[in-house]
N, C-alpha and C positions, 0 to 999 in steps of 0.2 A: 405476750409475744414470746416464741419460743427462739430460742438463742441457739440450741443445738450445733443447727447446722451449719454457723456461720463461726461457732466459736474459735474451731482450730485455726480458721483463717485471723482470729485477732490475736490468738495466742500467738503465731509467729510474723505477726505485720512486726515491725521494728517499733520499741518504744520510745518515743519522742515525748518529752511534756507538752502542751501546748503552746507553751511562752520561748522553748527550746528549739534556736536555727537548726534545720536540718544543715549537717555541713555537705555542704559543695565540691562535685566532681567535676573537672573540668573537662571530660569526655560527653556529660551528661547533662550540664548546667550553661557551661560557656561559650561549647561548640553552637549549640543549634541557633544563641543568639548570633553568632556571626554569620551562620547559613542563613539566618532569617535575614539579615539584614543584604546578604549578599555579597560578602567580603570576600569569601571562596569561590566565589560563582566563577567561570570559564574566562569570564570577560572584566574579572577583576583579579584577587590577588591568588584567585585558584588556577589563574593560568599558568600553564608549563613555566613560564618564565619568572612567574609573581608580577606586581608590580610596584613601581618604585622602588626596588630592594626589599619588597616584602613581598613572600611569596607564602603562602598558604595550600592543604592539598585541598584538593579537587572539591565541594560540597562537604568537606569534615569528616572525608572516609579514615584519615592516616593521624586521629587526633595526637599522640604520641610526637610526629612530626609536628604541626600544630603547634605543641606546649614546646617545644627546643627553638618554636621560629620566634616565637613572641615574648617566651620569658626570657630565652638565655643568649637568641643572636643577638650582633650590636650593642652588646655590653649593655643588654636588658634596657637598654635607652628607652625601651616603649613603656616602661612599666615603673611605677613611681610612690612605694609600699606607704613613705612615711606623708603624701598627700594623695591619694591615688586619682581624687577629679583631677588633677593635673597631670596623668600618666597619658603617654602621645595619644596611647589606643583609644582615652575617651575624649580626648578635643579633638582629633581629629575626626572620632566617630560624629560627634558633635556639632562639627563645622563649627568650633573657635577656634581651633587653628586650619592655612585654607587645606582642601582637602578632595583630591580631586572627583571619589564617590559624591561627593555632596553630603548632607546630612542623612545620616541612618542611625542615629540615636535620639532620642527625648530623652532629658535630662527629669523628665518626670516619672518614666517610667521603670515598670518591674526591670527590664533586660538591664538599664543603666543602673540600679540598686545593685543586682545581682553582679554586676563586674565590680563592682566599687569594692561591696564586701567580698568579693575574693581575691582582690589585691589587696584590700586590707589586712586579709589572713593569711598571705604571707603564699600567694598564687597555686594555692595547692593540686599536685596533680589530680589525687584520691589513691584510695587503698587498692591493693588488688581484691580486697575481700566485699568490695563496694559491687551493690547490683548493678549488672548490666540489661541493659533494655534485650527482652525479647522480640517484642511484636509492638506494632499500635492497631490501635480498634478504632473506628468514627461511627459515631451515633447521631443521627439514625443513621444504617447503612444503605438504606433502600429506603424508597419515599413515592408518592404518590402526589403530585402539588398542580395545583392551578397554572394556568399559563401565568406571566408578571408575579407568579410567589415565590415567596422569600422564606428560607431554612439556616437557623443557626445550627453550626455543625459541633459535636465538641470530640475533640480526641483524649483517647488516654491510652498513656503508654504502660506497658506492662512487664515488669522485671523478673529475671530470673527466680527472685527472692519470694516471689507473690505478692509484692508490690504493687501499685499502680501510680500514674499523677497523670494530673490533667493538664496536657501539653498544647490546650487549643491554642494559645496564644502564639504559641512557638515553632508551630506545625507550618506546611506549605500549601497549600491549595493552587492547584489547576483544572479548569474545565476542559474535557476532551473537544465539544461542541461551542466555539466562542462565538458562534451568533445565535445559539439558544441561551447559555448563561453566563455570566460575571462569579468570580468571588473577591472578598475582599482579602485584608491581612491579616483576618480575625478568626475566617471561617464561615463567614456570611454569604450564604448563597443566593444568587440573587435571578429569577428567570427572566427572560424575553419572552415574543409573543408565539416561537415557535415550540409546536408539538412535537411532541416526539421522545425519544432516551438522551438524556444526558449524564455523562459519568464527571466525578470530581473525584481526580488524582490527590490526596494527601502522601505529603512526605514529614517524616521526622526521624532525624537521627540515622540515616540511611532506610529506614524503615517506608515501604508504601501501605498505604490502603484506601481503599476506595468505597465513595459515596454514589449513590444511584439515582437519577429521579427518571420518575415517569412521568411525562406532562400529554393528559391525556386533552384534546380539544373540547371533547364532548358533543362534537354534532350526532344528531341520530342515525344509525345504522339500519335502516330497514330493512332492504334485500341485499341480497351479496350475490353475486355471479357464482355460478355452479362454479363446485370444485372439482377441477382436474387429478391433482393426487395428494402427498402430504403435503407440499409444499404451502398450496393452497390454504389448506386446515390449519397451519402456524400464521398465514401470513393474515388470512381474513378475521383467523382471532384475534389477534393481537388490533385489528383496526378495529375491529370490535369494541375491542375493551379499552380502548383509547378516542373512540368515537370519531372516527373519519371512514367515511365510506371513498372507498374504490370509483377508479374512475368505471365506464363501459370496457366492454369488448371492442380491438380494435379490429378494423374492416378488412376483409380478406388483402387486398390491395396491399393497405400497411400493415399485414404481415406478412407476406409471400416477401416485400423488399426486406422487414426487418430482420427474418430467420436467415436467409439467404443471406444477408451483409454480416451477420454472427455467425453463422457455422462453416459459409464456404468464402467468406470474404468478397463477394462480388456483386454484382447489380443483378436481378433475374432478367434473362432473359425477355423481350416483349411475349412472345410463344408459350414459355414458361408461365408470365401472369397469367397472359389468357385463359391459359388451360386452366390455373387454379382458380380461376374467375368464375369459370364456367362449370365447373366440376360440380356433382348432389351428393357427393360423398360425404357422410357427416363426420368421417375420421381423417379428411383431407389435409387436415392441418398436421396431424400425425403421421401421416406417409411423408411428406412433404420432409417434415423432419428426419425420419430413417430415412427419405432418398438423398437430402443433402450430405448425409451421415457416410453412406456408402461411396459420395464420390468424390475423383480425386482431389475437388478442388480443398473440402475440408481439409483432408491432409497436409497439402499447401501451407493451407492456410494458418494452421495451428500449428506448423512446423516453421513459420515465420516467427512467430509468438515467443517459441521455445527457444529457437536460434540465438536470438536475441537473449533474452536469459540467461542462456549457458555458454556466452560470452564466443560466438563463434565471429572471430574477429581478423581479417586478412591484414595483420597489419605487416607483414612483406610479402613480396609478390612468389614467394615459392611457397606461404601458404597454400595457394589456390587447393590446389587437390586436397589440402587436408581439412579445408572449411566445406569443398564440396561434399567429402565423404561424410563427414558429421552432420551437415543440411539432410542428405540422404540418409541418413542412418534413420535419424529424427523422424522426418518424413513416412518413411515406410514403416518404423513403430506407429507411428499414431493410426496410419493406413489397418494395420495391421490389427490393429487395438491392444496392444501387447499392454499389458496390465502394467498399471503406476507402478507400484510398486516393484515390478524388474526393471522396469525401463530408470526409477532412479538408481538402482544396485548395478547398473552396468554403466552408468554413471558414474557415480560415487568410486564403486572399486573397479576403477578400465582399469585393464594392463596390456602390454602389448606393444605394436603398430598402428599405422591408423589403417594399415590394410584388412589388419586381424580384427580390431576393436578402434573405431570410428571416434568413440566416445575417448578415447583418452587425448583426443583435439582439446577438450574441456580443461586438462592438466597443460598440456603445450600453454594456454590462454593463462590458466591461475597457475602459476606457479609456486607460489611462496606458501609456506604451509600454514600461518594464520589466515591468510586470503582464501585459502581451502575451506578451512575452516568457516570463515564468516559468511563464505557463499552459501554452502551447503546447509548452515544454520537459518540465513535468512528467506534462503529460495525455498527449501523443504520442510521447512520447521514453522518458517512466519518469526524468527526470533533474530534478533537485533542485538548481535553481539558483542558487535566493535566497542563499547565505549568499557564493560567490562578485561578491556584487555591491559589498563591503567589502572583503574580503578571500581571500585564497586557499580554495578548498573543501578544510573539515580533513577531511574524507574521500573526496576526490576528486580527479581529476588539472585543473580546472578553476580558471583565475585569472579575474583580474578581467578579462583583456584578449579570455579568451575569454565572459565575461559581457555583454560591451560591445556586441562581436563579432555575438554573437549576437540581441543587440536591436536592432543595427542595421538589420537586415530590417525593424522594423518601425517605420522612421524616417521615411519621407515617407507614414503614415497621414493621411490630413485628414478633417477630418468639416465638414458646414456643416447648417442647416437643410434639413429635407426638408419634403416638401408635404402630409404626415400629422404631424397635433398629437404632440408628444413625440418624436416620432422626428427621426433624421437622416440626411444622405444622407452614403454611406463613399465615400472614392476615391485615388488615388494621384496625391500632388500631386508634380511634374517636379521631378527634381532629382536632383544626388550623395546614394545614400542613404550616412550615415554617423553615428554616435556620438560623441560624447567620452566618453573614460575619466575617472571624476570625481578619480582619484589622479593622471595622468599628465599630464594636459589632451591626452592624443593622441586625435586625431580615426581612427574605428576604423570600416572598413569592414566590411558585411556579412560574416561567418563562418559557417558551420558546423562543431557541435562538432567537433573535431579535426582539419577541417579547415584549407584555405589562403583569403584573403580573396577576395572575390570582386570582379572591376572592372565593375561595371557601367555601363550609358550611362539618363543622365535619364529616357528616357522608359520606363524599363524598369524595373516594381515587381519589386523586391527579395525579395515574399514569394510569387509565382508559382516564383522560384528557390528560394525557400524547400522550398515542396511537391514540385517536383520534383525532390531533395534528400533528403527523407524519405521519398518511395516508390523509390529507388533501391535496387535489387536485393541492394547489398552495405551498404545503410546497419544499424548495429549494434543501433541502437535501436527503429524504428517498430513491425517487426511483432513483434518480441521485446515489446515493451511489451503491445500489444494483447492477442495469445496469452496472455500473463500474467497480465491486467486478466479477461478470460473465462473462463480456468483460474479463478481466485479465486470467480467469480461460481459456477460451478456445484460447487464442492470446498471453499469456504470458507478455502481457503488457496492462496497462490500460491506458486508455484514461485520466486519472486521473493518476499520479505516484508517490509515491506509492498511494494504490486502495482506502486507507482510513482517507487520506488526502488530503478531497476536500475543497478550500480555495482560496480565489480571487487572490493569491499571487501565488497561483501553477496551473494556468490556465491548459485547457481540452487542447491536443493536437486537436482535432475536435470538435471544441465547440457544433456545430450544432446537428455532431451527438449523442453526449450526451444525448443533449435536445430531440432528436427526438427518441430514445431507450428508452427517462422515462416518454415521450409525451405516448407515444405507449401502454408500460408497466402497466400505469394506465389507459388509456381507457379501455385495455383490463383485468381488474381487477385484477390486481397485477398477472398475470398469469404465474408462473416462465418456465413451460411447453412451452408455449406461448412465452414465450422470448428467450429459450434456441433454440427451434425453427426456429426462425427470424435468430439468431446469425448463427447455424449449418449451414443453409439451402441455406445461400447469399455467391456471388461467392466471397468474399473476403474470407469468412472461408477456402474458398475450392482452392485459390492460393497455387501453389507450393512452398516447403520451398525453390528450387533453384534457387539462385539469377540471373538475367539476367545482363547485360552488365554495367545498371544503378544503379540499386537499391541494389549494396550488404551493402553499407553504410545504409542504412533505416534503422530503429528504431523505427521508431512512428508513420509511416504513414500507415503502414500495404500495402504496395505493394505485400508481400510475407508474408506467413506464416510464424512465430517465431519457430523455435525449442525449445522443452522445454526436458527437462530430468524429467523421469516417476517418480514420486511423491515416499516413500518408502514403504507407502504400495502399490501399485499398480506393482512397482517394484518385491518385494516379491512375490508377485502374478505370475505375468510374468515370473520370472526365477521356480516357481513349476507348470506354466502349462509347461515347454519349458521340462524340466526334468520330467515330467508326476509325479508331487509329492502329495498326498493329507495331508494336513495340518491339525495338528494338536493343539488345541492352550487347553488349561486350563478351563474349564470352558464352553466350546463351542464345538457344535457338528462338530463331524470330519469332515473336508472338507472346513470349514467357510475360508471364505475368511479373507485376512489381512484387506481388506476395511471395512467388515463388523462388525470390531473388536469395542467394546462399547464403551470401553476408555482408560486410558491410561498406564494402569498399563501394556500392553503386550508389552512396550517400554522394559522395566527391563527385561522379561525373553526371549525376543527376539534379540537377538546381533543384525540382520541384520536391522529391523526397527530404532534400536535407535541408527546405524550412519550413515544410510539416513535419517537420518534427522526429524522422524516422531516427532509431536507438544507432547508437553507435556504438553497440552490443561492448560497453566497453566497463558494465556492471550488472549486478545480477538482481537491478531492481525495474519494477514497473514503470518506476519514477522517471529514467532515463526517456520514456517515448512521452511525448508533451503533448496536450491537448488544447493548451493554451493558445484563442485568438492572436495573432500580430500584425501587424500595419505591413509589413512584407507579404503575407501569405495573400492580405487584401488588396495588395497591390499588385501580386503574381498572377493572382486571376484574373482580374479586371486590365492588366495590358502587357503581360510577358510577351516578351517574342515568340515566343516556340507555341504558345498557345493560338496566338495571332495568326502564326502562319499555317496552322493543323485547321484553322479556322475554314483558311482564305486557299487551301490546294485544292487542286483541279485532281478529279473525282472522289475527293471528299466526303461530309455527311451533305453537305450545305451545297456542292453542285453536284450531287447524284438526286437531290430532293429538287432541286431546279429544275432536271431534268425530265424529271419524272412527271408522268401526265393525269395520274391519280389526283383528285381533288385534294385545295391545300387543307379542309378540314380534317382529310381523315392523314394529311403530313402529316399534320400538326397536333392531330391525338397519336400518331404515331413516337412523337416525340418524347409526348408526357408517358407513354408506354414504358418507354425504354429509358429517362432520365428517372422518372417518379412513380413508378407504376403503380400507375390510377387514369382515370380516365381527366381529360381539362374539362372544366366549369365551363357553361354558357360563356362568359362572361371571359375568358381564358382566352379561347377559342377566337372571340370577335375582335379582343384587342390584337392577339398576332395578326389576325386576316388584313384588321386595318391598317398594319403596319405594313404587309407587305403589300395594300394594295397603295399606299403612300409611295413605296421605294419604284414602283414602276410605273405612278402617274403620270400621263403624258410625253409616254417611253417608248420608244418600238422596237423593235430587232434586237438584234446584240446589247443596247444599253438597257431595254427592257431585262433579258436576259440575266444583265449580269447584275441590276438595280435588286430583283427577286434574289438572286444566290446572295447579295449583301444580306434582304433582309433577313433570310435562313441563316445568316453568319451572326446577326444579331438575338435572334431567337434563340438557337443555339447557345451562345455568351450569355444572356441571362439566364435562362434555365440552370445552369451550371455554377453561377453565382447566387441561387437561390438559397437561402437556408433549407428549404426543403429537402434538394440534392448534398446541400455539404453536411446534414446531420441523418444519423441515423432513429428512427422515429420512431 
């Protein structure tokens, strides 16, 4: 065996005899038992407060702290050198004495050895010349496993000194995907029955890294649906190589409603199916999409989306005009197709009026310059700042000092009176932009994440650098985030999950095609037109939502379309075009759509928006607009007032269709036109007929009359409470 190449690494490993205790650091040895055990955790003694009088930092970032809470507060009462099993920390770790964690030690195990002897020896902090951990590593990193198989994982951490140990025991494990896998407290990976990617977060010692499995099903892959563009190429490979074939092509019908409810927010038109019914155009689905693209409703539409994001919020009534102006601004970029990338840098760095620059409504809303900061990090980045501004990010490579760092930029913000009531004017007041760190008192210039700080000169705002910065061609975040945040909008799930938490710890379900959606995305100058496009246009958009033999377990792979249920306003929308209602809202010209709505004050005098769930634009996450079922919303439909009575008004849908002399079968495909556009089933058809020849059995005149308008009032009510109608398909 040749020794070579491994010798220098033994010549400077540390020499230990075999029989010879390595001695114990209590940064390195006693921290991660108490993290393991959970005594720092948020919800024990790592809470702000501590508990019980014992207070610990956050997961064992501030060990330093730490060693002054346990050895020397309390007149060292915890700790008890000349018998140390009888020192508090280990009977109560113990539960012999009571303890309100409960047990988190074994009296048999290595972590209880390992305290014993270092209170034996006299609690020792360590050297400063003692290695500190760099990294950890988990082997295997990447895996390929059976559905129901099981992977023991092992970590080893790795020292400045070139070092190693093997920390499985001590290490954290979580699964990103908890109803594909389990771990235990060992490392032991354990799967479920479903396919698919699953990632397992390990933590030690503030340290992450991350394990991977591919659970591929293995049904046979035969044919695959022609492919549309790249998208396609990533996604059918990948089922390929995992063995789940794709559902079919869905049927002109449900697609003409599903593009239509994704790009312009609304129901198609009955007119509109037909034509694309009828149409021999083999690129009709592709017109279809640039025509939706081109009209105003998109705009609307996606200018609802944004609103909401970027926090356009009337919360006093002399807002009004500067939430309008901002809706508008919004609005007619997107109209416009004004490239992502300005349209965040006019953003980012408003200054002005809201007459001048619409966008600095956005600063009016966030004021406080971490809040600046955490928006702009989580909205445009995909990065999840906030818990770095205490303490180390427990699942990220981000400290405080790059928290600091990075809200530096938004340090010489000034605001003063502007010359419109409520509002103010934004601008960049002269000076060293810089921070203090609130742990350090170091004064912390402008950073970008993972970058180096930046020296800027006074007269030069700090968040122009900013933006030009996040649209740099190799930055990791910006258009990855975007691509993601839009993948989610039209697939219901993101490639990323959730959309805006991207992080080495919550791997892409398709890494590739990530890369090649923000590859794409910036070539083609931030083009969101251009990207909505690609997404609509590839035959993966266009898979049927119904499952085939293999895939109804899917999730993530996108073999089949996700159902999503219709947003609240869009929903709104959809049950007053089904009822022929034209709407009316406060402020806004009759007929406005729910989407087209400014902001957020029409939650309050709207019952049906504000328990579907509409954002109360009053954060900069997805998360605020809910998609979640509730026994109100199912109770809203099936007997609100308002709905009742848009039922039952005189010329209505239900007595203009009463009146009308046209056969009730082609009503009543009429109906399905225009709530579900598709044609009704034999069988559809014959049930309404009989229903409505029920309501005017042995009727005449006026009670005939008005027996028919109920059952149209009925027809109408279930249509609308169908699953069909309330999800997008």
């Amino acid at each position: 065996m040749n020794l070579r190449p491994i010798l220098p690494l033994l010549l400077a490993a540390p020499a230990f005899a075999a029989d010879t205790l390595r001695p114990l650091n209590f940064a390195n040895d006693i921290v991660p038992i108490l993290t393991k055990g959970g005594c720092n955790s948020g919800g024990c003694h790592g809470k702000a407060g501590g508990q019980n009088g014992f207070k610990l930092s956050l997961l064992g970032f501030e060990p330093q702290e730490d060693y002054e809470h346990i050895v020397k507060e309390a007149r060292g009462r915890r700790l008890f050198p000349a018998a140390p099993q009888q020192s508090l920390l280990l009977t109560k770790g113990t539960a012999q004495t009571p303890h309100g964690g409960g047990k988190k030690l074994d009296p048999a195990s290595e972590d209880y050895a390992d305290l014993v002897r270092w209170i034996r020896e006299g609690m020792p902090y360590g050297k400063d010349t003692d290695p500190k951990m760099a990294r950890i590593s988990v082997e295997p990193s990447k895996l390929t496993m059976p559905l129901q198989g099981s992977q023991q994982l092992k970590v080893t951490a790795h020292y400045n000194d070139g070092s190693m140990r093997d920390v499985t025991k001590r290490a954290l494990y979580e699964a990103n995907e908890k109803a594909m896998a389990e771990t235990s407290e060992t490392g032991l990976v354990k799967l479920f029955d479903l396919p698919g990617d699953v990632a397992v977060m390990v933590r030690y010692q503030g340290k992450v890294s991350t394990f991977r499995a591919t659970v591929p099903l293995g049904a046979p892959v035969a044919a695959l649906p022609p492919v549309g563009n790249f998208v396609d190429e990533l996604v059918f490979s990948k089922l390929k190589t995992i063995g789940i074939p794709p559902s079919e092509i869905a049927d002109d019908g449900t697609f003409v409603r599903r593009v239509t409810l994704d790009i312009a927010g609304r129901l198609p038109t009955a007119s509109e199916m037909k034509d694309f019914m009828a149409s021999k155009d083999a690129n009709k689905r592709t017109a279809l999409v640039d025509r939706l693209l081109e009209s105003p409703d998109y705009a609307e539409f996606f200018a609802n989306k944004w609103s909401a994001l970027l926090r356009n919020q009337r919360t006093q009534p002399v807002y009004a005009r500067g939430t309008y102006l901002f809706w508008q601004w919004i609005r007619d970029s997107i109209a416009d197709n004004k490239p992502y990338d300005q349209f965040v840098r006019e953003v980012v760095a408003a200054a002005g009026d809201i007459e001048q620059s619409p966008p600095v409504a956005w600063y009016r809303q966030v004021k406080e310059q971490k809040q600046q900061m955490e928006d702009v990090a989580q909205l445009f980045l995909g990065t999840r700042m906030q818990c770095a501004q205490c303490h180390h990010h427990p699942f990220e490579k981000w400290s405080q000092q790059d928290y600091y760092g990075f809200a530096a930029f938004f340090a010489n913000v000034a605001r003063k009176s502007s010359a419109f009531t409520g509002e103010e004017l934004i601008y960049h007041k002269r000076g060293i932009a810089q921070t203090q760190n609130i742990r350090t008192k170091e004064n912390v210039m402008p950073t970008s994440l993972g970058g180096a700080a930046l020296k800027l000169k006074p007269e030069q705002d700090p968040r122009v650098s900013l933006a030009e910065w996040m649209r740099a061609k190799d930055n990791p975040f910006f258009a990855h985030t975007l691509v993601n945040r839009y993948w989610k909008h039209f697939f219901n799930r993101g490639l990323v999950e959730p959309e805006d938490d991207m992080r080495e710890t919550n791997p892409p379900v398709n890494p590739e095609l990530l890369s090649a959606l923000a590859t794409d995305f910036i070539k083609n100058g931030y083009d969101l037109k251009k990207l909505i496009r690609t997404i609509a246009t590839s035959t993966t958009y266009q898979l049927s939502a119904v499952p085939n033999a293999h895939n109804a377990k899917d999730r993530q792979n996108f073999s089949r379309y996700y159902p999503k249920r219709l947003n609240a306003e869009v929903l709104y929308d959809a049950v007053n075009t089904l009822l022929d209602v034209e709407t009316n809202f406060a402020g806004q010209a009759p007929g406005t759509r729910a989407v087209a709505l400014p902001d957020n004050s029409y939650n309050q005098s709207t019952y049906f928006l504000s328990v579907f769930g509409r954002p109360d634009s009053s954060s900069a996450c997805e998360c605020e607009r809910t998609q979640e079922a509730s026994l109100a919303q199912s109770l809203h439909l099936l007997n609100a007032a308002d709905i009742q009575t848009q039922l039952a008004r005189g010329n209505g849908r239900a007595d203009r269709l009463t009146k009308d002399t046209r056969p009730d079968d082609d009503k009543i495909t009429d109906l399905y036109h225009i709530a579900l556009s598709r044609d009704p089933n034999a069988e559809e058809v014959k049930f309404a007929r009989s229903h409505l020849e029920k309501k005017i059995k042995s009727k005449t005149g006026e009670a005939a009359s008005q027996g028919k308008k109920e059952a149209y009032e009925d027809i109408l009510w279930a249509l609308l409470n169908t699953k069909e109608f309330l999800f997008n398909h």
